[in-house]
C-alpha positions as CSV (number, residue, x, y, z in Angstrom):
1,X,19.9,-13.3,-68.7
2,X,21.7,-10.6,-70.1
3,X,23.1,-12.7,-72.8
4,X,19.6,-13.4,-74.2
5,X,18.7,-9.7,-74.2
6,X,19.9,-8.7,-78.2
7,X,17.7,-5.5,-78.2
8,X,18.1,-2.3,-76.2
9,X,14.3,-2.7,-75.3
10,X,14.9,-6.2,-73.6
11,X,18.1,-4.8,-72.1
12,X,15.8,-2.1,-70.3
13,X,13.3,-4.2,-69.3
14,X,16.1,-6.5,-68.1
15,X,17.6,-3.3,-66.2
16,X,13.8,-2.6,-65.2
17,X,13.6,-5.9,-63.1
18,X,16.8,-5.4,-61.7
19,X,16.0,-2.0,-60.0
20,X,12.5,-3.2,-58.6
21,X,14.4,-6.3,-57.0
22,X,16.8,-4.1,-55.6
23,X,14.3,-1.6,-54.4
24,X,12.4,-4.6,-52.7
25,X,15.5,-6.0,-51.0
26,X,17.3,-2.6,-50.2
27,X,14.6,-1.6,-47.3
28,X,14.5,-4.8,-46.2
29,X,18.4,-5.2,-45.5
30,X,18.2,-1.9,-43.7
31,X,15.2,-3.0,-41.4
32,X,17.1,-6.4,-40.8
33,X,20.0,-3.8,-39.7
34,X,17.8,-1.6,-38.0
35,X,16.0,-5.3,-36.1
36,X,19.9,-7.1,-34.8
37,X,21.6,-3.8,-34.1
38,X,22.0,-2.2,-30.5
39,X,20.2,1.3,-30.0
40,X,23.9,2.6,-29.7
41,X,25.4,1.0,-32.8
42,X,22.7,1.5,-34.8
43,X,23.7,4.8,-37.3
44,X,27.3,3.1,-37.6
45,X,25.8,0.4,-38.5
46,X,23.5,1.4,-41.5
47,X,26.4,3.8,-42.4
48,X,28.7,0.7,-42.3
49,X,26.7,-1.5,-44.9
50,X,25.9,2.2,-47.2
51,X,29.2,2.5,-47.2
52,X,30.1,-1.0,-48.4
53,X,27.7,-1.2,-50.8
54,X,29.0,1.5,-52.4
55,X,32.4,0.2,-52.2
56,X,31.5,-2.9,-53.9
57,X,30.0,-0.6,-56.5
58,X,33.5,0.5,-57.8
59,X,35.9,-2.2,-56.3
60,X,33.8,-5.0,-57.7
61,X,34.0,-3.9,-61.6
62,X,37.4,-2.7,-61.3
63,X,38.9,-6.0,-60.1
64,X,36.8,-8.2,-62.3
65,X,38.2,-5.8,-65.4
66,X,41.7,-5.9,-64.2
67,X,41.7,-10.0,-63.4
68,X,39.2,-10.7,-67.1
69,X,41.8,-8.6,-68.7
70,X,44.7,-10.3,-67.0
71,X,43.4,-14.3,-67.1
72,X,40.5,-14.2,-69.1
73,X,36.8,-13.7,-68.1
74,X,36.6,-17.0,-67.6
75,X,38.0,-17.0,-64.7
76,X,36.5,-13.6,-63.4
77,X,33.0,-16.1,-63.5
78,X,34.8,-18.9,-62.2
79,X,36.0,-17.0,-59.0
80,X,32.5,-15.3,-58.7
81,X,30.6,-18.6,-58.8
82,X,33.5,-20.1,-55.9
83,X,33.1,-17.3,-53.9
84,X,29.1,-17.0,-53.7
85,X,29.2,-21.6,-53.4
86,X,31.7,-20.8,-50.3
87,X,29.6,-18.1,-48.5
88,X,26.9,-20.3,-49.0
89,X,28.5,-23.5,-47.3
90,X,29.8,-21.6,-44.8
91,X,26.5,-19.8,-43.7
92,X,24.7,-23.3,-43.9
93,X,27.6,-24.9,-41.9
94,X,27.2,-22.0,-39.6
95,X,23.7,-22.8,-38.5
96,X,20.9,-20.6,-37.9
97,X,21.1,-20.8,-34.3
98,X,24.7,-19.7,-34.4
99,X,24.2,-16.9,-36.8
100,X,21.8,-15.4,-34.9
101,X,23.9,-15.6,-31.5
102,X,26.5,-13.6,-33.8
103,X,24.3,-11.1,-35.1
104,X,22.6,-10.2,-31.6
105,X,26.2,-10.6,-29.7
């Protein structure tokens, strides 16, 4: 969507959207945290996905600048596109039932 944004208004409104999605879905990953995690493990784990989140903040740009300036951008698309098709197959392959025995242990 970004590539039909020409204008720094439709850019902002662009970036607008983005931050009310994320502010819809960030409370809700931390409540689905909050809902499979043990009383015990529960602080590790909302510090565990802050933490990667942030981590994916500057690993994700950095490698996709290092591998689009290396092969091409391309490719940095390309391997984006495999990666979220293969976590996809493999959650549906997974089956509910089974990812929800994982997630309560």
């Amino acid at each position: 969507m970004a590539i039909c944004c020409h204008h720094l208004v439709g850019f902002g409104i662009l970036r607008f959207s983005y931050g009310l999605f994320f502010a819809a879905v960030f409370p809700a990953l931390n409540a689905l945290i909050i809902q499979y995690a043990s009383t015990e493990f529960r602080g590790r784990a909302v510090s565990l996905s802050q933490t990667s989140h942030q981590f994916g903040i500057v690993a994700g740009p950095l490698l996709g600048g290092v591998l689009g300036g290396w092969l091409g951008i391309q490719f940095v698309f390309l391997v984006t596109g495999l990666t979220l098709l293969g976590a996809a197959w493999t959650i549906k392959s997974m089956g509910s039932k089974h990812a929800d025995r994982m997630l309560t242990g």
